[in-house]
N, CA, C and O atoms as a printed pandas DataFrame, in Angstrom:
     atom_number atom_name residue_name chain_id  residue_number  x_coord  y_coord  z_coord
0              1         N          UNK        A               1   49.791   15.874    0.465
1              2        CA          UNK        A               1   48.443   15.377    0.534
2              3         C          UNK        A               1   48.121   14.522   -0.694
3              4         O          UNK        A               1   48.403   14.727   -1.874
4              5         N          UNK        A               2   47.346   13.338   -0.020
5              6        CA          UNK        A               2   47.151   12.192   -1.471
6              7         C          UNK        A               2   45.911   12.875   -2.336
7              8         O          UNK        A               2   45.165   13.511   -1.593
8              9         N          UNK        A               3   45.428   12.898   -4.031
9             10        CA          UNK        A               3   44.573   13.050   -4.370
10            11         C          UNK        A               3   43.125   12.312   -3.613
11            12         O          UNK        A               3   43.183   11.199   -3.090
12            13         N          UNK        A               4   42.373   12.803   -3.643
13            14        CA          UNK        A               4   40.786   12.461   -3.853
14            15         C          UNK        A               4   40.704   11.654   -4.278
15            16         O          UNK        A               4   41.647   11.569   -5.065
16            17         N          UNK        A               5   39.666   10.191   -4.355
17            18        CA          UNK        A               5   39.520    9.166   -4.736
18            19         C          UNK        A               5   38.222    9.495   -5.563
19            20         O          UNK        A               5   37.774   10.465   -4.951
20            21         N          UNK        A               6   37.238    9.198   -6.764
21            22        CA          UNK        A               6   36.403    9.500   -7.045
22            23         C          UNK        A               6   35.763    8.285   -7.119
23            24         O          UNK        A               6   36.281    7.444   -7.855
24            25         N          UNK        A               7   34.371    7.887   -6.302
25            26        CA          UNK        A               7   33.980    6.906   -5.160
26            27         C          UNK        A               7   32.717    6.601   -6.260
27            28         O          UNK        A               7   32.180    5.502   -6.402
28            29         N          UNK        A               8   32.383    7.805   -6.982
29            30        CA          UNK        A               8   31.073    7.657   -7.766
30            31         C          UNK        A               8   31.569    6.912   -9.050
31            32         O          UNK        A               8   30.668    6.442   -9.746
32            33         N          UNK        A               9   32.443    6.787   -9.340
33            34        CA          UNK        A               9   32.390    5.977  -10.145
34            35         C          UNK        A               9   32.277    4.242  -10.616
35            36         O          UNK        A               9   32.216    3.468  -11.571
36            37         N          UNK        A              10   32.307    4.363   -8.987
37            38        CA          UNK        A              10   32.239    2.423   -8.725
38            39         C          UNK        A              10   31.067    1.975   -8.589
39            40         O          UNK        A              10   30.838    0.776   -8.436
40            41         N          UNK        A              11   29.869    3.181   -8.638
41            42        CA          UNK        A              11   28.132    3.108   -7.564
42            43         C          UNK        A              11   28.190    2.283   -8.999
43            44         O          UNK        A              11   28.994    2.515   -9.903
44            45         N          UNK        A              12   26.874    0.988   -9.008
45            46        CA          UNK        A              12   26.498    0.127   -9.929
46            47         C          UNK        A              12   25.346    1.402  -10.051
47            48         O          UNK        A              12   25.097    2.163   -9.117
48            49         N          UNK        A              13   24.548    1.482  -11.720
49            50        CA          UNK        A              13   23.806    2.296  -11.590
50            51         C          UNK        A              13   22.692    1.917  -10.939
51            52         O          UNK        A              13   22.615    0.754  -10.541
52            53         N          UNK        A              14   21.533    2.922  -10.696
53            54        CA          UNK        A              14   20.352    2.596   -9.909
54            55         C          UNK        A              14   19.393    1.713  -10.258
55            56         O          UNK        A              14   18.746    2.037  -11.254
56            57         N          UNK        A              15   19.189    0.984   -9.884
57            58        CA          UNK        A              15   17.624    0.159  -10.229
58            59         C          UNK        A              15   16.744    0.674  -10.278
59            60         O          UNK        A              15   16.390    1.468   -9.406
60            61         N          UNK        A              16   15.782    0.279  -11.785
61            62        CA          UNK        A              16   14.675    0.324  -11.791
62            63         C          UNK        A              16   13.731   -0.413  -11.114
63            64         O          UNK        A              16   13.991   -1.593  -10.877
64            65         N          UNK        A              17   12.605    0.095  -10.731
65            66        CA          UNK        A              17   11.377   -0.736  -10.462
66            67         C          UNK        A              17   10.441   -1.651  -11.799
67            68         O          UNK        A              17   10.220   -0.738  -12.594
68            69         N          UNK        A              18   10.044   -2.468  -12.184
69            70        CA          UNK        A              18    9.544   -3.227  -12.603
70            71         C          UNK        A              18    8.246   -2.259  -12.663
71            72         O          UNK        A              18    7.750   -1.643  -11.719
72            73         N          UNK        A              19    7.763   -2.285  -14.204
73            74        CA          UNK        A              19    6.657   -1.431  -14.353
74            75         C          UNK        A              19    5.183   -1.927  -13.985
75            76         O          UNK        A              19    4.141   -1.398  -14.374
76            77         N          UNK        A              20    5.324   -3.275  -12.991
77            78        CA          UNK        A              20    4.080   -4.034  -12.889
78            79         C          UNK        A              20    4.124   -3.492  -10.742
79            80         O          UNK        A              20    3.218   -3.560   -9.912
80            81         N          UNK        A              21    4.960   -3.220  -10.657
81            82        CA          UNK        A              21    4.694   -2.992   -9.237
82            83         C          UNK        A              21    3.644   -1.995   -8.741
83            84         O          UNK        A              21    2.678   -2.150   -7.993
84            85         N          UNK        A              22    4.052   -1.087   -9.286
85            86        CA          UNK        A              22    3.319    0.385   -8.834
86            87         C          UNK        A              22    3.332    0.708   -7.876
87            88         O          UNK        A              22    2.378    1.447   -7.634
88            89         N          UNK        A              23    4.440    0.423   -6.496
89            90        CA          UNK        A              23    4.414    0.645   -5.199
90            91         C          UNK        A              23    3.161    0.133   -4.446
91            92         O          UNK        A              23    2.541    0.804   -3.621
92            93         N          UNK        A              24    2.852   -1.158   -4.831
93            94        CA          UNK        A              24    1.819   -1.945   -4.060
94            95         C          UNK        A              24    2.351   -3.048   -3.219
95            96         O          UNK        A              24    3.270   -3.692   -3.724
96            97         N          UNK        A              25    2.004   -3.341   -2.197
97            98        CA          UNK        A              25    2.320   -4.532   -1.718
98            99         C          UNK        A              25    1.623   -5.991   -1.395
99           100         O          UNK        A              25    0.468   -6.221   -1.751
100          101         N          UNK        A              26    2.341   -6.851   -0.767
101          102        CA          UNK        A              26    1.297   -8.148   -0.801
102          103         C          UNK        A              26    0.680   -8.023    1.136
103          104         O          UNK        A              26    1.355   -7.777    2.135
104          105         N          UNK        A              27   -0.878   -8.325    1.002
105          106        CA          UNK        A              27   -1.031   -8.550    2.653
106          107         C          UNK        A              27   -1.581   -9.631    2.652
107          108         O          UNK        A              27   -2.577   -9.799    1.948
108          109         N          UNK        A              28   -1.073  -10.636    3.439
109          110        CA          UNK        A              28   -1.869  -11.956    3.871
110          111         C          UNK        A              28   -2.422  -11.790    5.450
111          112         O          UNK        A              28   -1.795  -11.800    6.509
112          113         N          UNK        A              29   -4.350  -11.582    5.074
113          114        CA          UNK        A              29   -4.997  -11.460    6.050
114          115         C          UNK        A              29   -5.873  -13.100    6.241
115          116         O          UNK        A              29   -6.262  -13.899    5.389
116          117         N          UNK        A              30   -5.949  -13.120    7.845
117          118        CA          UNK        A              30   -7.252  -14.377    8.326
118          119         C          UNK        A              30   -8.292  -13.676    8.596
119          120         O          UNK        A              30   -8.114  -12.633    9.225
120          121         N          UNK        A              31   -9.409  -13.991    8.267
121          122        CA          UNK        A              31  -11.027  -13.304    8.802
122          123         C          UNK        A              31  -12.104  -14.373    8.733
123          124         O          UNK        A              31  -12.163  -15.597    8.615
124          125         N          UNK        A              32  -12.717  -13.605    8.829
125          126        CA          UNK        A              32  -14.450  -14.380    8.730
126          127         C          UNK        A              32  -14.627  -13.821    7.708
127          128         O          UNK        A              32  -13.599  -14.185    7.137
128          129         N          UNK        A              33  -15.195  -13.128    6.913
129          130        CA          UNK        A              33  -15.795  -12.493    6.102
130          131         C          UNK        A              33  -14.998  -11.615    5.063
131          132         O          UNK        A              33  -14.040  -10.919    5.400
132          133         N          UNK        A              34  -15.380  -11.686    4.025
133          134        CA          UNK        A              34  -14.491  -10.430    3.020
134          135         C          UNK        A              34  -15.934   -9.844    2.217
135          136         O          UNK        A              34  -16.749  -10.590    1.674
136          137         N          UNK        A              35  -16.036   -8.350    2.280
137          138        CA          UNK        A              35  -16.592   -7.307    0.972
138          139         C          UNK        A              35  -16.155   -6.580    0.738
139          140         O          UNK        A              35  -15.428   -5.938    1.496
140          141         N          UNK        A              36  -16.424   -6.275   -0.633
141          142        CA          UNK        A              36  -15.749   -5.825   -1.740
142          143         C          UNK        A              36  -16.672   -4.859   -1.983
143          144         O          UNK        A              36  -17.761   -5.053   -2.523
144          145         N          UNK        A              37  -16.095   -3.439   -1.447
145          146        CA          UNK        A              37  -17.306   -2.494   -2.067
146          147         C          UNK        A              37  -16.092   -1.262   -2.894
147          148         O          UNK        A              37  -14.917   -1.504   -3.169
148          149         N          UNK        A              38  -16.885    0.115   -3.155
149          150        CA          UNK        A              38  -16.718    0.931   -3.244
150          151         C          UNK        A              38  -16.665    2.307   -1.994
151          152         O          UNK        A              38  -17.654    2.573   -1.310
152          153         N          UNK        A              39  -15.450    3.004   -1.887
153          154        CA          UNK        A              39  -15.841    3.974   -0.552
154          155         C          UNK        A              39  -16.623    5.177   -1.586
155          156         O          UNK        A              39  -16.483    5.478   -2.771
156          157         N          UNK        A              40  -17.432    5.635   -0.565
157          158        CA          UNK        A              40  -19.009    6.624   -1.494
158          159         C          UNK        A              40  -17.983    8.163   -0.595
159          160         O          UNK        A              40  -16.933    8.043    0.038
160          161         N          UNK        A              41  -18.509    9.035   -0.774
161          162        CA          UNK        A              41  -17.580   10.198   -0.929
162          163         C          UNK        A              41  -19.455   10.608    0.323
163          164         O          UNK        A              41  -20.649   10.442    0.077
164          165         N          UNK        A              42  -18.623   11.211    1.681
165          166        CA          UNK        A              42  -19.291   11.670    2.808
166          167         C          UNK        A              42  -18.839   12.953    3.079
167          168         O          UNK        A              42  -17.628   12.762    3.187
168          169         N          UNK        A              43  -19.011   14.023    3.242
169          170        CA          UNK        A              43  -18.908   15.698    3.136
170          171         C          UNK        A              43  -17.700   15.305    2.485
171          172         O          UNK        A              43  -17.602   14.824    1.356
172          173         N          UNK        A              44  -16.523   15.627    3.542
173          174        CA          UNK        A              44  -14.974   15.380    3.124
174          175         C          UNK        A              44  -14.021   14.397    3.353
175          176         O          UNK        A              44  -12.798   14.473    3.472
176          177         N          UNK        A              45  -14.727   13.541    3.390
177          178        CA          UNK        A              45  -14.250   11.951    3.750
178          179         C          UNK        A              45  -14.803   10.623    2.654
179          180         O          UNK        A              45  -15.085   10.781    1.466
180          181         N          UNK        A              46  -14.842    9.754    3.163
181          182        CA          UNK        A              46  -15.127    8.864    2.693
182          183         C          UNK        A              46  -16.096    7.676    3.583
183          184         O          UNK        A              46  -15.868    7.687    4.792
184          185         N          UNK        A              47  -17.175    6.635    3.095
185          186        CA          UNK        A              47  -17.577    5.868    4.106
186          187         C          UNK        A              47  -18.057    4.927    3.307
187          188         O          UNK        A              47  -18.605    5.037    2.210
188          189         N          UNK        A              48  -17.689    3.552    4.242
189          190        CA          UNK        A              48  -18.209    2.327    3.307
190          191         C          UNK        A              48  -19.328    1.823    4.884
191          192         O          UNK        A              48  -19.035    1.894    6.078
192          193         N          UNK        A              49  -20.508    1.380    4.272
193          194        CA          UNK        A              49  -21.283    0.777    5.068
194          195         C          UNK        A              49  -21.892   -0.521    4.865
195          196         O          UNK        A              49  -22.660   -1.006    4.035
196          197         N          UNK        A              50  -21.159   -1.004    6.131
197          198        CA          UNK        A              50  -20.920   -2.758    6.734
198          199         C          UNK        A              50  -22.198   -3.324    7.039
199          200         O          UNK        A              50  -23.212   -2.631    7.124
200          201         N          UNK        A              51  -22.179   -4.706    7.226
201          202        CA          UNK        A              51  -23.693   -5.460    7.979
202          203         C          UNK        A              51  -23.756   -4.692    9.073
203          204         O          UNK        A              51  -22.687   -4.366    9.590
204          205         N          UNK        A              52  -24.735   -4.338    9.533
205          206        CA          UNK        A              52  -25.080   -4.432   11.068
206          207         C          UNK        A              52  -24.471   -5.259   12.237
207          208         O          UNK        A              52  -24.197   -4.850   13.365
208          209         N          UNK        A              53  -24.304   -6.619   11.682
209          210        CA          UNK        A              53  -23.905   -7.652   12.434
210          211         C          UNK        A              53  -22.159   -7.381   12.985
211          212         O          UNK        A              53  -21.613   -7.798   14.006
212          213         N          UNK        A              54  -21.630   -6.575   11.929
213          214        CA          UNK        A              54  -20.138   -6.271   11.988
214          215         C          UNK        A              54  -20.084   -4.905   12.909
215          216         O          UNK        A              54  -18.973   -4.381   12.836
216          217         N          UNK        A              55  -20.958   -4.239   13.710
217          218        CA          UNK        A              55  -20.444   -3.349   14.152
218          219         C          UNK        A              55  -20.052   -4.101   15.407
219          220         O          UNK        A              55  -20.393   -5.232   15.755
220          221         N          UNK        A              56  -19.128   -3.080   16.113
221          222        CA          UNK        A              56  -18.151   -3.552   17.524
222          223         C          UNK        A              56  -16.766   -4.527   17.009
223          224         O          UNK        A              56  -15.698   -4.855   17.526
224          225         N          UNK        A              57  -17.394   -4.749   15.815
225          226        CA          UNK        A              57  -15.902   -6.076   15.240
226          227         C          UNK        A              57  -14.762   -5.322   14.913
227          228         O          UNK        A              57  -14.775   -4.219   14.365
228          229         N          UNK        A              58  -13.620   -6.061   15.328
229          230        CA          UNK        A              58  -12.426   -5.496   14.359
230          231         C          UNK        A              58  -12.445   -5.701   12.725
231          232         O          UNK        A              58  -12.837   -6.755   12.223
232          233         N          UNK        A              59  -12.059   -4.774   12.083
233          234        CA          UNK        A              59  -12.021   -4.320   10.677
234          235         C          UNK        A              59  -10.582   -4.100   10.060
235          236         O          UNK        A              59   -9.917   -3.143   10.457
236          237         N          UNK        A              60  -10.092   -4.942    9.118
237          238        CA          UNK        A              60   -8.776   -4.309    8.189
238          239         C          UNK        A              60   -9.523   -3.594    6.944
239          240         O          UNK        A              60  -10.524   -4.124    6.461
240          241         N          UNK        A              61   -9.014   -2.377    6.437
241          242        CA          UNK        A              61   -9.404   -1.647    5.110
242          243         C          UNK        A              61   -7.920   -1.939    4.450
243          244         O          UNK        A              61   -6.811   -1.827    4.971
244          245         N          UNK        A              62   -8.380   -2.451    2.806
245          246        CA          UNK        A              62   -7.183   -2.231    2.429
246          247         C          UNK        A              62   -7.714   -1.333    1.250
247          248         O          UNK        A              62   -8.794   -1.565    0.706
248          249         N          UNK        A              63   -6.927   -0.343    0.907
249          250        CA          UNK        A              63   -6.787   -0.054   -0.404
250          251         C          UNK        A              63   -6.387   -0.597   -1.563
251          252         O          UNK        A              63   -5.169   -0.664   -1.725
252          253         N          UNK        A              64   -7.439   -1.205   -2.844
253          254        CA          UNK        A              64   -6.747   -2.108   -3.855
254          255         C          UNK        A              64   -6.358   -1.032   -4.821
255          256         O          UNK        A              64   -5.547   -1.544   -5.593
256          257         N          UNK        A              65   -6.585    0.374   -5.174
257          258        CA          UNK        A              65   -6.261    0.726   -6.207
258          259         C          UNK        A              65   -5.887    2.320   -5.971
259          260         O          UNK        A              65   -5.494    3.008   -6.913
């Protein structure tokens, strides 16, 4: 029987992440409208409240932070 090959020694070591990323990503959205609020803390949830004019509309939420 031939020896064992030891395979770990060829792995390049691991990459770091870049300390500016923070596991965020980029989204390129089209809309009508953009606001910029704060979500207010509702029993155990959260709620941001829109124009009037925006209810029935489709909505993207992103999280910036």
């Amino acid at each position: 029987m031939a020896p064992k090959k030891d395979h770990t020694s060829k792995l390049p070591p691991p990459r770091e992440k870049p300390p500016y990323t923070k596991n965020k990503v980029k989204f390129e959205v089209y809309g009508e409208e953009m606001i910029e609020k704060e979500v207010k803390l509702a029993g155990n949830s959260g709620r941001i409240y829109l124009p009037p004019d925006w209810i029935g509309k489709p909505v993207k939420i992103i999280r910036i932070e």
